[in-house]
MDTraj code that builds the backbone (N, CA, C; nanometers):
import mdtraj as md
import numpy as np

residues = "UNK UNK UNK UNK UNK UNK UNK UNK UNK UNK UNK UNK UNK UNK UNK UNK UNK UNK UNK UNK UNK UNK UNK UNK UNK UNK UNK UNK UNK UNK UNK UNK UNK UNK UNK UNK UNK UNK UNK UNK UNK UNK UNK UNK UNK UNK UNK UNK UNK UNK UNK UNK UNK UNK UNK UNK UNK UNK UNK UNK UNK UNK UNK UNK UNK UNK UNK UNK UNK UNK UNK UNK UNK UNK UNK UNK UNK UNK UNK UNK UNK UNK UNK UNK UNK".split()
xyz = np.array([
    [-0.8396, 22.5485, 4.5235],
    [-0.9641, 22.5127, 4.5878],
    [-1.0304, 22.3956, 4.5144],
    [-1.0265, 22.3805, 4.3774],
    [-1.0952, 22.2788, 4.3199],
    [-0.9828, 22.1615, 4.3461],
    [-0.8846, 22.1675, 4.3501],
    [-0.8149, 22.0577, 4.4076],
    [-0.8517, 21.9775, 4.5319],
    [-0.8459, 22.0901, 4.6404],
    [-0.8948, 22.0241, 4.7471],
    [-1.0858, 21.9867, 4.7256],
    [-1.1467, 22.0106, 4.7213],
    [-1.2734, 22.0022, 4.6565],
    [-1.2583, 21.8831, 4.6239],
    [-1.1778, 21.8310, 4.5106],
    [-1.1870, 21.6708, 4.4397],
    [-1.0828, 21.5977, 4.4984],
    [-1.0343, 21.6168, 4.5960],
    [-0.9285, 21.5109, 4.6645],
    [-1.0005, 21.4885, 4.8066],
    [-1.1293, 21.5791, 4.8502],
    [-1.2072, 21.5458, 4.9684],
    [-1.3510, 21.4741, 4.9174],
    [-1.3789, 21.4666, 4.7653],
    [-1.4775, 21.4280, 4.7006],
    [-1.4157, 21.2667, 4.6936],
    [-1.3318, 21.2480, 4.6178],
    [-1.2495, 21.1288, 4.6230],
    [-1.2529, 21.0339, 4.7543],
    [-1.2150, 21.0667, 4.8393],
    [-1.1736, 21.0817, 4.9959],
    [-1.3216, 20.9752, 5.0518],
    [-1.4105, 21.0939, 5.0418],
    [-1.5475, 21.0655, 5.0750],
    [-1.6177, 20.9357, 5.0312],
    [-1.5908, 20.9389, 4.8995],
    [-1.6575, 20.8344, 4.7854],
    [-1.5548, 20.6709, 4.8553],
    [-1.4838, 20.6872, 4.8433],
    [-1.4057, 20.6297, 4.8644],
    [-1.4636, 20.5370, 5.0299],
    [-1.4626, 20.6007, 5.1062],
    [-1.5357, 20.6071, 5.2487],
    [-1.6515, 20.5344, 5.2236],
    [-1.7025, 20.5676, 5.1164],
    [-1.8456, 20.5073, 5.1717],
    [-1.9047, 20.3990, 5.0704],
    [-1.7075, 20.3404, 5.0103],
    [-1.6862, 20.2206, 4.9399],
    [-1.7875, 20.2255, 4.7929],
    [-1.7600, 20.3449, 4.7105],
    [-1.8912, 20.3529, 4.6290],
    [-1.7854, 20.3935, 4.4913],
    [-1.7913, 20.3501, 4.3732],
    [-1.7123, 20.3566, 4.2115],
    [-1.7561, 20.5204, 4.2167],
    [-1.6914, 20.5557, 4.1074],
    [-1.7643, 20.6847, 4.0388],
    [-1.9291, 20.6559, 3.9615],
    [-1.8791, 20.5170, 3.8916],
    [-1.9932, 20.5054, 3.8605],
    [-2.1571, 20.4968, 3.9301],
    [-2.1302, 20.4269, 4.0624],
    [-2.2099, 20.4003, 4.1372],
    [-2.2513, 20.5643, 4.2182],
    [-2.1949, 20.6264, 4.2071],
    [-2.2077, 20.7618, 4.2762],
    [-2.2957, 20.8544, 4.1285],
    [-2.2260, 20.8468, 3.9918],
    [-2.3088, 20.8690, 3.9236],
    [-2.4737, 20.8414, 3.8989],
    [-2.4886, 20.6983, 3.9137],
    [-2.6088, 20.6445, 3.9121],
    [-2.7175, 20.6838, 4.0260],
    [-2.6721, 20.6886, 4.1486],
    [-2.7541, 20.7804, 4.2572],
    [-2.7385, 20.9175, 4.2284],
    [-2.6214, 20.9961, 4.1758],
    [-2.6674, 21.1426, 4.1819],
    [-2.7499, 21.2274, 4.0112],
    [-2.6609, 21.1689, 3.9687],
    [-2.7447, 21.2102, 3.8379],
    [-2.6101, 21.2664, 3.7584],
    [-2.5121, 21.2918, 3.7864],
    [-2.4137, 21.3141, 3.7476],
    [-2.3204, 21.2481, 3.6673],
    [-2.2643, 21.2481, 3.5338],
    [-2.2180, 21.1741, 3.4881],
    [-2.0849, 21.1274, 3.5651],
    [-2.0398, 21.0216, 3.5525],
    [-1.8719, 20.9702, 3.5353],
    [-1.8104, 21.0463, 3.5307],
    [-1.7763, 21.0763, 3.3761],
    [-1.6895, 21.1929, 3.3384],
    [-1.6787, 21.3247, 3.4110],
    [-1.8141, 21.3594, 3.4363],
    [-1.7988, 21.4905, 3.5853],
    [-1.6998, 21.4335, 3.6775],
    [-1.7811, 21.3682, 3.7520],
    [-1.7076, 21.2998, 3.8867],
    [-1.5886, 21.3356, 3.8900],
    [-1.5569, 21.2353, 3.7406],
    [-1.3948, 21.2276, 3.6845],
    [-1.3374, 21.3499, 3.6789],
    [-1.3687, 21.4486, 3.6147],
    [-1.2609, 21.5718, 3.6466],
    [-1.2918, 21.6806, 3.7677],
    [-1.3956, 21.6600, 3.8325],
    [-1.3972, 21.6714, 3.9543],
    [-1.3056, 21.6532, 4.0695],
    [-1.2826, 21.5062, 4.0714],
    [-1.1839, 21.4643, 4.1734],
    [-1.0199, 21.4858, 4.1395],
    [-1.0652, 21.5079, 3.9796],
    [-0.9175, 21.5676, 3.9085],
    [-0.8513, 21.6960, 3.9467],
    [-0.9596, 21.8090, 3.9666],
    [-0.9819, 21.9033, 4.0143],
    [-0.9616, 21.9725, 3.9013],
    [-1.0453, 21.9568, 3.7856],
    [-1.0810, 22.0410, 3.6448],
    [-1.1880, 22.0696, 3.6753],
    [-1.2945, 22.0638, 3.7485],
    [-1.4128, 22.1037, 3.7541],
    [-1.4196, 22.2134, 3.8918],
    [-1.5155, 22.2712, 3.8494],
    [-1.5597, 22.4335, 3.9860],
    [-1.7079, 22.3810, 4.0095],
    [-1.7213, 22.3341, 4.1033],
    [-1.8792, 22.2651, 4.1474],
    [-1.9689, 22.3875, 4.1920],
    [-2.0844, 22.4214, 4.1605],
    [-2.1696, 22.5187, 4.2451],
    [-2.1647, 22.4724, 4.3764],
    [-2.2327, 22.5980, 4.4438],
    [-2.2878, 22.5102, 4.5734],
    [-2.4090, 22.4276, 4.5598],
    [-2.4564, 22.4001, 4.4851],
    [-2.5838, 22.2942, 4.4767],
    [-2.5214, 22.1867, 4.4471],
    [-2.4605, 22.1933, 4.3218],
    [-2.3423, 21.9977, 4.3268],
    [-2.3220, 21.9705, 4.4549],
    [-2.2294, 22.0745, 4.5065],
    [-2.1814, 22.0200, 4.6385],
    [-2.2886, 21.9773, 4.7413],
    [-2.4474, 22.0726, 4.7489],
    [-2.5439, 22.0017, 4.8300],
    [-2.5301, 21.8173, 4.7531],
    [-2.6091, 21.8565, 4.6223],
    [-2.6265, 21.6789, 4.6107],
    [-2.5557, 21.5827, 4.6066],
    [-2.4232, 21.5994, 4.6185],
    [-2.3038, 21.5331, 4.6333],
    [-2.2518, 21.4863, 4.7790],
    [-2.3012, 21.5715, 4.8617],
    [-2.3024, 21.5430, 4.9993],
    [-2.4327, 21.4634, 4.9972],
    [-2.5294, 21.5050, 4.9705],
    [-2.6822, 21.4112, 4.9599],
    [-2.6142, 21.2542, 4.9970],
    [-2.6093, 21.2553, 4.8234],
    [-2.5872, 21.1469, 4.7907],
    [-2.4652, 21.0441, 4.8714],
    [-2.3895, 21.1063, 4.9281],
    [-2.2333, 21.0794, 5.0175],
    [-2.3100, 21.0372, 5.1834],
    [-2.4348, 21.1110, 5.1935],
    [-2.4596, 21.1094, 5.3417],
    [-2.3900, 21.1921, 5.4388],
    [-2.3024, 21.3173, 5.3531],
    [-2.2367, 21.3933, 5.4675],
    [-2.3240, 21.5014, 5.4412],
    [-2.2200, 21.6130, 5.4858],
    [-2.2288, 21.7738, 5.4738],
    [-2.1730, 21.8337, 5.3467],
    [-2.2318, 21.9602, 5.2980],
    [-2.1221, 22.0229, 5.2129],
    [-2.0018, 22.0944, 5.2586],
    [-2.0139, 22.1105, 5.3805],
    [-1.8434, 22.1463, 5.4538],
    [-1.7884, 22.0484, 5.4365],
    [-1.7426, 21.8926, 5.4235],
    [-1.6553, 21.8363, 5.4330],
    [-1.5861, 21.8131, 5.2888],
    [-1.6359, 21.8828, 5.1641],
    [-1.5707, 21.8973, 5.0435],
    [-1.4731, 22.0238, 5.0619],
    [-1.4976, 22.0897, 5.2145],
    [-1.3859, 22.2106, 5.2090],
    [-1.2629, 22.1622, 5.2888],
    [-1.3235, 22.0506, 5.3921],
    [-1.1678, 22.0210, 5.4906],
    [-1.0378, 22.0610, 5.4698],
    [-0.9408, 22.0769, 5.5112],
    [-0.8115, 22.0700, 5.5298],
    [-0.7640, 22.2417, 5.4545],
    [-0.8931, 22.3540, 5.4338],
    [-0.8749, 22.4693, 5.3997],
    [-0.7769, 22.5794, 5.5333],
    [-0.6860, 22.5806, 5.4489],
    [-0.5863, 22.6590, 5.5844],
    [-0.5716, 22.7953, 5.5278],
    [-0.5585, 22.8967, 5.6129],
    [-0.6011, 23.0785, 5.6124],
    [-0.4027, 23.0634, 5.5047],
    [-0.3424, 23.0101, 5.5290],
    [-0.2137, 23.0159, 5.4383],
    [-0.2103, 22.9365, 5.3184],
    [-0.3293, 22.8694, 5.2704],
    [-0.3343, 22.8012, 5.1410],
    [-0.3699, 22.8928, 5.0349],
    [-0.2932, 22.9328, 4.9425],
    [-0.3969, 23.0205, 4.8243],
    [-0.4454, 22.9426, 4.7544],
    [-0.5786, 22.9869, 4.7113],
    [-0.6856, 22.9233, 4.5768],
    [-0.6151, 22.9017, 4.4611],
    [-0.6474, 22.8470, 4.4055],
    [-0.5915, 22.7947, 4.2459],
    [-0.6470, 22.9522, 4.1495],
    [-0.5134, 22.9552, 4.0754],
    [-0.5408, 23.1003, 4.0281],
    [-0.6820, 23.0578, 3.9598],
    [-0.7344, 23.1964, 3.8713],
    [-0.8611, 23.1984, 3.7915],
    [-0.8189, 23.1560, 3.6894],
    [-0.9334, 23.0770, 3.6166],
    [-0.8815, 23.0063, 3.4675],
    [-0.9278, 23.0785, 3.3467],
    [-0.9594, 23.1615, 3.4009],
    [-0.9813, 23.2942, 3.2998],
    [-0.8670, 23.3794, 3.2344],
    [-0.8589, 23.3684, 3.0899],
    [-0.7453, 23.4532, 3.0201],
    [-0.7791, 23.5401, 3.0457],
    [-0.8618, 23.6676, 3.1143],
    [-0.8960, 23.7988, 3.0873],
    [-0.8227, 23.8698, 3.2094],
    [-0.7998, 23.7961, 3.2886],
    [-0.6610, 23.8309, 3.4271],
    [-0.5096, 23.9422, 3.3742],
    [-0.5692, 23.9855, 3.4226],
    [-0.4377, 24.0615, 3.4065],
    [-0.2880, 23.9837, 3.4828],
    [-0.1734, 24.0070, 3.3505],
    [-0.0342, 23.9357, 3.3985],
    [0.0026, 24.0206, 3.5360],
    [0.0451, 23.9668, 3.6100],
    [0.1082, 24.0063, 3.7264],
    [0.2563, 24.0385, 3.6820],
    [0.2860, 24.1926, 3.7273],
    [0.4336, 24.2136, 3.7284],
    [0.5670, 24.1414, 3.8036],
])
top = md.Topology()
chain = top.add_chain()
for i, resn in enumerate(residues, 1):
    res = top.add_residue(resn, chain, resSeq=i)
    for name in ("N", "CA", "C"):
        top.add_atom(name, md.element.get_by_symbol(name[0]), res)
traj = md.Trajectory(xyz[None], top)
């Protein structure tokens, strides 16, 4: 999910011909976010995703696009998961 998340963040930015940096400077967000954001190291609240759309001029649905009922989520990045047999 954070993959798709930062490859529709990318996508977007991209669209509306704007750097990371320049997207930083209107949202308040550093670079380096952005940056592993679109990397898909970052898990955005739903409020990033409001001001990120803000700032984009879209919706926060279109950081979910291309979500299909047969895609699984990126496991949890939590060591406390139990190993699967």
């Amino acid at each position: 999910m954070r993959r798709l998340v930062g490859e529709n963040f990318a996508r977007l930015r991209k669209a509306c011909g704007l750097t990371q940096e320049q997207v930083s400077e209107r949202s308040g967000f550093s670079q380096q976010y952005l940056s592993g954001l679109e990397k898909g190291y970052r898990n955005p609240t739903v409020i990033t995703l409001f001001e990120l759309a803000t700032c984009l001029e879209t919706t926060p649905d279109e950081f979910l696009r291309g979500v299909t009922p047969d895609k699984k989520p990126d496991p949890p990045s939590s060591s406390l998961s139990a190993p699967l047999p």
